[in-house]
BAFILUM-8806 format. One record per residue (C-alpha): x, y, z; residue in one letter. Coordinates in nm, 2 decimals. Layout:
N
      X      Y      Z res
      X      Y      Z   A
...
//
This chain:
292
      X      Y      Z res
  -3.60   5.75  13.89   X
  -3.78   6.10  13.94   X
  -3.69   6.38  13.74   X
  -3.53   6.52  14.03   X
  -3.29   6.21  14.05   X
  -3.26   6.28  13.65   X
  -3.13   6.64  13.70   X
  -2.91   6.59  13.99   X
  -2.77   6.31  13.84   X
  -2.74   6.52  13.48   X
  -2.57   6.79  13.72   X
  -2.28   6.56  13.81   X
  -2.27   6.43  13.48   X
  -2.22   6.82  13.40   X
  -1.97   6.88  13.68   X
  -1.73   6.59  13.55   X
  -1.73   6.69  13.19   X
  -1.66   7.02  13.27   X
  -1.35   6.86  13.52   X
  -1.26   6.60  13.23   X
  -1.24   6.91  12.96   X
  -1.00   7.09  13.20   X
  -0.78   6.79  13.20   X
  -0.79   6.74  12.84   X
  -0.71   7.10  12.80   X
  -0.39   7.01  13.03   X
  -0.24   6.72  12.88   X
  -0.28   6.91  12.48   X
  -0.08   7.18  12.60   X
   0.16   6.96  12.83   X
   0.13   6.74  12.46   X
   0.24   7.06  12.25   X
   0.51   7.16  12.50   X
   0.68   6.87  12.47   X
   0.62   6.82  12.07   X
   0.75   7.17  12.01   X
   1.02   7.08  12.32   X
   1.13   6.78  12.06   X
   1.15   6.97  11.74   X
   1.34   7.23  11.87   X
   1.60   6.98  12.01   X
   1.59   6.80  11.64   X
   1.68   7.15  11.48   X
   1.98   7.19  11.75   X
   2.10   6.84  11.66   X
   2.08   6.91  11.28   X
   2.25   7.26  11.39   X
   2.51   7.12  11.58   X
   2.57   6.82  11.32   X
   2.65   7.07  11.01   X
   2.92   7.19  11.24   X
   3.05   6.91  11.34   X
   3.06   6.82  10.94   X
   3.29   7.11  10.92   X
   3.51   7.09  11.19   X
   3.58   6.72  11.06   X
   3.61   6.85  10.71   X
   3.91   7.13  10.87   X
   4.05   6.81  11.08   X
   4.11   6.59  10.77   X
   4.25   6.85  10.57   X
   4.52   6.88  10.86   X
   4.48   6.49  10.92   X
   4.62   6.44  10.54   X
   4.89   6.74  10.58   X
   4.98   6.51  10.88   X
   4.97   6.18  10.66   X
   5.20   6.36  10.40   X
   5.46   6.47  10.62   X
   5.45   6.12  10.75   X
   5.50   5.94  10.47   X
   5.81   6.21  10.35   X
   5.99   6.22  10.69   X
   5.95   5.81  10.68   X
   6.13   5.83  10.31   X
   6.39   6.02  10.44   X
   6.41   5.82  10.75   X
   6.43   5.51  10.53   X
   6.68   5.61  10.33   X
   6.91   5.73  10.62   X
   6.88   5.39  10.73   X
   7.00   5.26  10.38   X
   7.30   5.50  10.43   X
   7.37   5.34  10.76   X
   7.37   5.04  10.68   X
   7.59   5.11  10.37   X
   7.82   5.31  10.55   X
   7.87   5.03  10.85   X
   8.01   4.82  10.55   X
   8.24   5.10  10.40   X
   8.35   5.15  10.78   X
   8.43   4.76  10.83   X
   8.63   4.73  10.51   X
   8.84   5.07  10.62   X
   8.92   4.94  11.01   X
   9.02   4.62  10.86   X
   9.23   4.77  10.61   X
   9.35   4.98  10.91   X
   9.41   4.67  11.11   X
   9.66   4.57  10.82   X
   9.83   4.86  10.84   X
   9.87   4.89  11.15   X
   9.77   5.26  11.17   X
   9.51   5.43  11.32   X
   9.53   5.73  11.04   X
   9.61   5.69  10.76   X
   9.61   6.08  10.73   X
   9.89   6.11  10.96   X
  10.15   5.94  10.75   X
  10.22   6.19  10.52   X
  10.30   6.51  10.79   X
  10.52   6.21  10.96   X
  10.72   6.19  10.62   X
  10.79   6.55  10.59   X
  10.85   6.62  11.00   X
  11.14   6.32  10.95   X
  11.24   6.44  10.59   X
  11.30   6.83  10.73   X
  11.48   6.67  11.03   X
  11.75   6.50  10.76   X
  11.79   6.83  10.62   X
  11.81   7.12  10.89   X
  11.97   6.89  11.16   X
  12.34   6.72  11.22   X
  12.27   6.36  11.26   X
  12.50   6.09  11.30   X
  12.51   5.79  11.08   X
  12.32   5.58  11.25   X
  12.10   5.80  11.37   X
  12.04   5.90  10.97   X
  12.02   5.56  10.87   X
  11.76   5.50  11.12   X
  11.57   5.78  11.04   X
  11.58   5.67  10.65   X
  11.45   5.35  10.71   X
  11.15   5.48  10.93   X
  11.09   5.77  10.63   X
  11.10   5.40  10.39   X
  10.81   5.23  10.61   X
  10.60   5.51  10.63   X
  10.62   5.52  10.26   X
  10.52   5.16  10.20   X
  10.26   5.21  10.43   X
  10.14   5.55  10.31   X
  10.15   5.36   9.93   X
   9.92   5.01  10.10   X
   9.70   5.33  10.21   X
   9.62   5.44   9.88   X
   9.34   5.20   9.84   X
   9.19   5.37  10.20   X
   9.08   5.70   9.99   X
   8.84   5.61   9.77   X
   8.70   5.43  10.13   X
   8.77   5.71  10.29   X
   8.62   5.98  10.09   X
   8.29   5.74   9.99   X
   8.27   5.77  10.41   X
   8.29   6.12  10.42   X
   8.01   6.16  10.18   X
   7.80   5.92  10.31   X
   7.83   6.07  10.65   X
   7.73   6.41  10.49   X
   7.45   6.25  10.33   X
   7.28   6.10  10.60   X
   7.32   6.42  10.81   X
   7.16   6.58  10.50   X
   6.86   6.33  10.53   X
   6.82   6.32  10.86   X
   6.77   6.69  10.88   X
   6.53   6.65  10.59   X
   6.32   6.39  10.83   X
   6.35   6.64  11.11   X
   6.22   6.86  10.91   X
   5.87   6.70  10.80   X
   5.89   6.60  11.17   X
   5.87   6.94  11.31   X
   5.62   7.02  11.02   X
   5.41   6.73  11.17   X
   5.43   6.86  11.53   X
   5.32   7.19  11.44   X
   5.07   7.09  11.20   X
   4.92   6.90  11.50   X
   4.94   7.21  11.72   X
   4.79   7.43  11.51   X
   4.47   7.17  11.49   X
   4.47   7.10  11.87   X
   4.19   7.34  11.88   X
   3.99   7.15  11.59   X
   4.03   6.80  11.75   X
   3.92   6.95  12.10   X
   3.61   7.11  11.92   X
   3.50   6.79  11.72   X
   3.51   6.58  12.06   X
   3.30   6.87  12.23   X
   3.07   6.88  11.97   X
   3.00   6.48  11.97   X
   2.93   6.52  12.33   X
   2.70   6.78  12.30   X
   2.53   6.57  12.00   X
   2.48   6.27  12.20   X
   2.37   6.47  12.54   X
   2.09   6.67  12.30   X
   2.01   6.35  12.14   X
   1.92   6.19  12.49   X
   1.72   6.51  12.59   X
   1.50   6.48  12.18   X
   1.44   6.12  12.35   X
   1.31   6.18  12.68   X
   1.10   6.50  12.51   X
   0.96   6.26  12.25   X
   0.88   5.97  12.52   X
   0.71   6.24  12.70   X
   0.53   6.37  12.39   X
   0.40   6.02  12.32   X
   0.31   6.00  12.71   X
   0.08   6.31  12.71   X
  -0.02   6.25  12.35   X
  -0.17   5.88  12.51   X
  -0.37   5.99  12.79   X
  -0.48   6.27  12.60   X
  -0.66   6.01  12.34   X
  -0.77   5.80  12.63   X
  -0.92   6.10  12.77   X
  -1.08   6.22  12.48   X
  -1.23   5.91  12.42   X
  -1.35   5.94  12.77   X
  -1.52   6.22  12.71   X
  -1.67   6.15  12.39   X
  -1.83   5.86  12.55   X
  -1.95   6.08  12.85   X
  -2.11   6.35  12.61   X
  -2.26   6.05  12.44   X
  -2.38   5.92  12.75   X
  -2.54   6.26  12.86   X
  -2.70   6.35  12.49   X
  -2.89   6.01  12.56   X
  -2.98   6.14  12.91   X
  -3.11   6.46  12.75   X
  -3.30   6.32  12.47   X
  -3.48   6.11  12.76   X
  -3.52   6.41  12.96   X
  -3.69   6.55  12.65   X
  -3.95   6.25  12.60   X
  -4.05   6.23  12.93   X
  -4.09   6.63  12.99   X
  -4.29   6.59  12.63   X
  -4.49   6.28  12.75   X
  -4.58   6.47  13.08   X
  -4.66   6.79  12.92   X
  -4.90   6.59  12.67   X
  -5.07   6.41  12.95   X
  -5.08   6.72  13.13   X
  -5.27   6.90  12.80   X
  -5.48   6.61  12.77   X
  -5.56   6.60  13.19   X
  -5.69   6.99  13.16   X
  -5.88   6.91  12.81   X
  -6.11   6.65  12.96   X
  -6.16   6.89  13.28   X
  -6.29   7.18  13.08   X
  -6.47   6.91  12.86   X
  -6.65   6.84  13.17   X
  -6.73   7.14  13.29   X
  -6.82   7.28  12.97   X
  -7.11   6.97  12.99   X
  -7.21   7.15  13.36   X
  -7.22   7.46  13.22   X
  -7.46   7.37  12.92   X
  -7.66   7.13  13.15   X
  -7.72   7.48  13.38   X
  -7.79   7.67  13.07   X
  -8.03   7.43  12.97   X
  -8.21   7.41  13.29   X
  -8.20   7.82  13.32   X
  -7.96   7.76  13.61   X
  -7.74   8.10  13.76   X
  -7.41   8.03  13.56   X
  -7.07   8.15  13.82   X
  -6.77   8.34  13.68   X
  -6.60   8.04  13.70   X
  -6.86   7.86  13.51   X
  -6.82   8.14  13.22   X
  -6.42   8.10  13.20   X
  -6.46   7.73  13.17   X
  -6.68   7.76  12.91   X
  -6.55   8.03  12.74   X
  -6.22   7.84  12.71   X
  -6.40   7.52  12.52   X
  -6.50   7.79  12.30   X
  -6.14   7.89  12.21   X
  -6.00   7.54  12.21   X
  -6.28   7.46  11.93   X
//
């Protein structure tokens, strides 16, 4: 290969290092984009996870307002089904009480008493018609004394009817509590689902950025390497470059040494034989001179 091969091929060697660094410039700042793309996104997700901590800290403070009001309005609801079914048996024991009776109201009896009683004594009856009336004023009193037995049934109703108003209301109550409680935190819920979305959606983008990181961060190693091996390649070049140039440069010395050697000998051959010495015989010899 001729030193003119040697450069040229040097040259290209020159041309695609130069090309190669431009790449590798390319791919460490498409490599740092992309690494400081990812940590920004890891600082959002840490961002948006500390809010989402609060919002879920907010939501089960409401969440255990909600599980207390549950668990009172289901006390009250429990116990009105007590007094239901405690009343149902009061109830049964009254109508069949009723049923002996033979009266629908027990209540009734007594105005029924006094309506037949003022009758006897502000109105002209005949006998009969007294006698009649006397016996109906008897029944109703036998049957107003079987009644007795309906008031303590009667009045234990009455309050258990009260009562379970009393307790339903108080279930209605935590109800409504539990309804606005979960109105108020609408807001809270909606905000904690947003924010999960938005954590998973940012944690998908902190992926592809870190895939792509590792992607550039790849070929910029394998191009490095590349290059490495290419400067290698072309310091060997040189350093052969230099050895031959030195080689030549030393035959070269040595090629122009043994010329003037010789013609130094001319010269002192005409000197000796008195010959006409030429200007070019005087430089020649004057330069062995120097190099001694």
């Amino acid at each position: 290969m001729t030193e003119s091969d040697v450069k040229e091929k040097i040259a290209t060697v020159q041309k695609e290092t130069t090309s190669l660094q431009a790449k590798l410039e390319e791919l460490n700042n498409q490599k740092e984009v992309w690494f400081q793309k990812k940590e920004e996104l890891k600082d959002k997700i840490a961002e948006l996870i500390n809010k989402v901590k609060q919002v879920k800290q907010n939501n089960d403070t409401f969440s255990d307002k909600i599980k207390n009001f549950k668990k009172e309005r289901e006390k009250y609801n429990k116990e009105v089904r007590k007094l239901i079914t405690k009343i149902k048996e009061i109830n049964d024991k009254k109508r069949s009480q009723l049923d002996k009776l033979k009266v629908k109201n027990p209540e009734s009896i007594k105005p029924q008493i006094e309506k037949l009683e003022e009758e006897l004594e502000t109105q002209a009856v005949s006998f009969s018609k007294e006698k009649q009336i006397m016996k109906q004023i008897k029944d109703l009193k036998k049957k107003a004394e079987s009644a007795k037995g309906l008031d303590s049934l009667l009045k234990e109703s009455k309050d258990l009817s009260e009562k379970i108003d009393s307790e339903k209301k108080k279930a209605e109550d935590f109800h409504n509590k539990i309804k606005k409680t979960v109105k108020e935190n609408k807001e809270g819920y909606k905000e904690f689902n947003n924010l999960s979305k938005e954590i998973n959606k940012v944690k998908k983008e902190q992926e592809d950025a870190f895939d792509k990181f590792i992607k550039y961060k790849q070929e910029f190693s394998e191009l490095n390497k590349e290059l490495k091996d290419q400067q290698k390649d072309k310091k060997t070049k040189d350093n052969r470059i230099k050895v031959k140039k030195a080689a030549a440069k030393k035959k070269k010395q040595q090629s122009d040494e043994l010329k003037i050697e010789e013609k130094s000998k001319a010269v002192e051959e005409k000197i000796k034989k008195k010959k006409v010495l030429t200007t070019e015989d005087l430089i020649a010899y004057q330069g062995k001179q120097d190099g001694e």
